[in-house]
C-alpha positions in Angstrom: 13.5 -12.9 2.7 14.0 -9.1 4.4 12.1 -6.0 2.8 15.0 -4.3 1.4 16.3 -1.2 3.4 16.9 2.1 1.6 13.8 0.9 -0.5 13.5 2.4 -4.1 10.7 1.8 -6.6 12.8 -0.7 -8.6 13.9 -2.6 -5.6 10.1 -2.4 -4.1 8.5 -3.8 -7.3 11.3 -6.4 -7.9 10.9 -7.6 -4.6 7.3 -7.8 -4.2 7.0 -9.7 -7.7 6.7 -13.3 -5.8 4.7 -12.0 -3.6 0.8 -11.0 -3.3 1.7 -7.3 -4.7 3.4 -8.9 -7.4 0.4 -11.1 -8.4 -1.9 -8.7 -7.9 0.0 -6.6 -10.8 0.6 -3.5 -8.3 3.3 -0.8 -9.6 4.8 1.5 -7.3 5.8 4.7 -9.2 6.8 6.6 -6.0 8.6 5.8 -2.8 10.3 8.5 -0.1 10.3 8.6 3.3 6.4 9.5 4.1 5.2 8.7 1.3 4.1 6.0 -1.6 2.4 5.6 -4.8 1.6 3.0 -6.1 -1.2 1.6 -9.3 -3.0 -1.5 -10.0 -4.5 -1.9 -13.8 -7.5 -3.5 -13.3 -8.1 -6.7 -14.5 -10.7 -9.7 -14.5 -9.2 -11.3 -11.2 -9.2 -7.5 -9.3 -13.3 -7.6 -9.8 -16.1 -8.7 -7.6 -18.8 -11.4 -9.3 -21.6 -8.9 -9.5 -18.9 -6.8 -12.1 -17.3 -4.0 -9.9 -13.5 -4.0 -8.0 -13.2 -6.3 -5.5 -13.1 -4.9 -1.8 -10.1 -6.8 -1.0 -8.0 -5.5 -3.8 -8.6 -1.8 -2.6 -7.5 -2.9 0.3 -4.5 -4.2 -0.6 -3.2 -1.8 -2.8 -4.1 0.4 0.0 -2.3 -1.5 2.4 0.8 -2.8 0.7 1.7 1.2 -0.1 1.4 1.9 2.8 3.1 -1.0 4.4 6.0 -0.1 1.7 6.4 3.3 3.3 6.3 2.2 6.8 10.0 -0.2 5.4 11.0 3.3 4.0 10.4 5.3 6.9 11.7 2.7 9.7 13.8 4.6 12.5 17.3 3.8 12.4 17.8 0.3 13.6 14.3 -1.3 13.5 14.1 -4.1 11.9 11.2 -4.5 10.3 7.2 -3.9 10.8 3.7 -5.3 11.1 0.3 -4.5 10.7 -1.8 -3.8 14.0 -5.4 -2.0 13.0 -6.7 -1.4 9.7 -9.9 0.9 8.4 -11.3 1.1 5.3 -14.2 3.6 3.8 -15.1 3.1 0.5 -16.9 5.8 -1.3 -17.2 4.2 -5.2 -15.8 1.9 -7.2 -14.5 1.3 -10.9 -14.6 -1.9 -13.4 -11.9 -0.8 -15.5 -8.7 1.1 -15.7 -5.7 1.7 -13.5 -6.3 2.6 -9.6 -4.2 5.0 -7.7 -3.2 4.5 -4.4 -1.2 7.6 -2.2 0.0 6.8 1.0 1.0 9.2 3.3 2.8 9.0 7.0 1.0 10.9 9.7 3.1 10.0 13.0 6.3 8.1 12.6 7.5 7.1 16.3 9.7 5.0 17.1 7.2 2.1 18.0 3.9 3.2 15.9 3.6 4.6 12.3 0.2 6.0 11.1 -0.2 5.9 7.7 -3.1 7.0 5.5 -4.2 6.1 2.3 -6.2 7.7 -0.7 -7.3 5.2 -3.6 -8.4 6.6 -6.7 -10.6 5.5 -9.5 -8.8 6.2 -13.2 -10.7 9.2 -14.2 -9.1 10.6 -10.5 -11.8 10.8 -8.1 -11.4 9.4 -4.5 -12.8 5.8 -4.2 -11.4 4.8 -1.1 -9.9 6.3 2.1 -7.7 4.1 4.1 -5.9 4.1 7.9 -3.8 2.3 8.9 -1.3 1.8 11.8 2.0 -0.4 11.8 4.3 -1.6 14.9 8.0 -1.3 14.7 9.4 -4.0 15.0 13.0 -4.1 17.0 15.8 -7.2 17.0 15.9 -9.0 20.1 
């Protein structure tokens, strides 16, 4: 299955719902060239056995915006994208509510995207700062 070009919010949550953004119960409320949104309500599965949000999920709402916005924000012609380096800073946590996650592009060339990432916990304050950079990937 292809990530769907000219991606829109509906198209991005439809087609992520078999997939790990779809289990993980992520919502994307925003998508534009440069820029994602997207939520995550947490729930029992999200959390860490000693009571607090798991790493991993931060990370992957983190990611998966971000990843999102690198489809919306391919150069004419590319085909597609992966994942190359990926940082992660965590400055607090929550247990309950519904996570924000902003992604914004910092470079987009034509072979390397930059994308950063800002999760936050419900109440609004920054729990998470997030880098990432994605290859573009070209048909052969």
């Amino acid at each position: 299955m292809t990530i769907p070009k000219g991606i829109t919010v509906e198209t991005a949550n439809a087609f992520g719902r078999e997939f790990l953004p779809g289990h993980l119960g992520l919502n994307f409320t925003a998508i534009e060239r440069g820029r994602v949104v997207a939520e995550l309500t947490i729930a029992k599965h999200h959390v860490a056995p000693n009571g607090y949000l798991h790493a991993a999920t931060v990370i992957a709402i983190a990611d998966t915006a971000a990843g999102y916005g690198c489809v919306a924000s391919l150069p004419e012609g590319a085909q597609s994208f992966t994942t190359i380096n990926l940082n992660c800073n965590f400055l607090g946590t929550a247990r309950e509510g519904t996570i924000r996650a902003e992604a914004k592009l910092r470079h987009g060339g034509r072979t390397i995207q930059h994308w950063d990432t800002e999760v936050f916990d419900p109440a609004g304050k920054l729990i998470a700062t997030f880098r990432c950079t994605q290859m573009v990937l070209w048909p052969r």
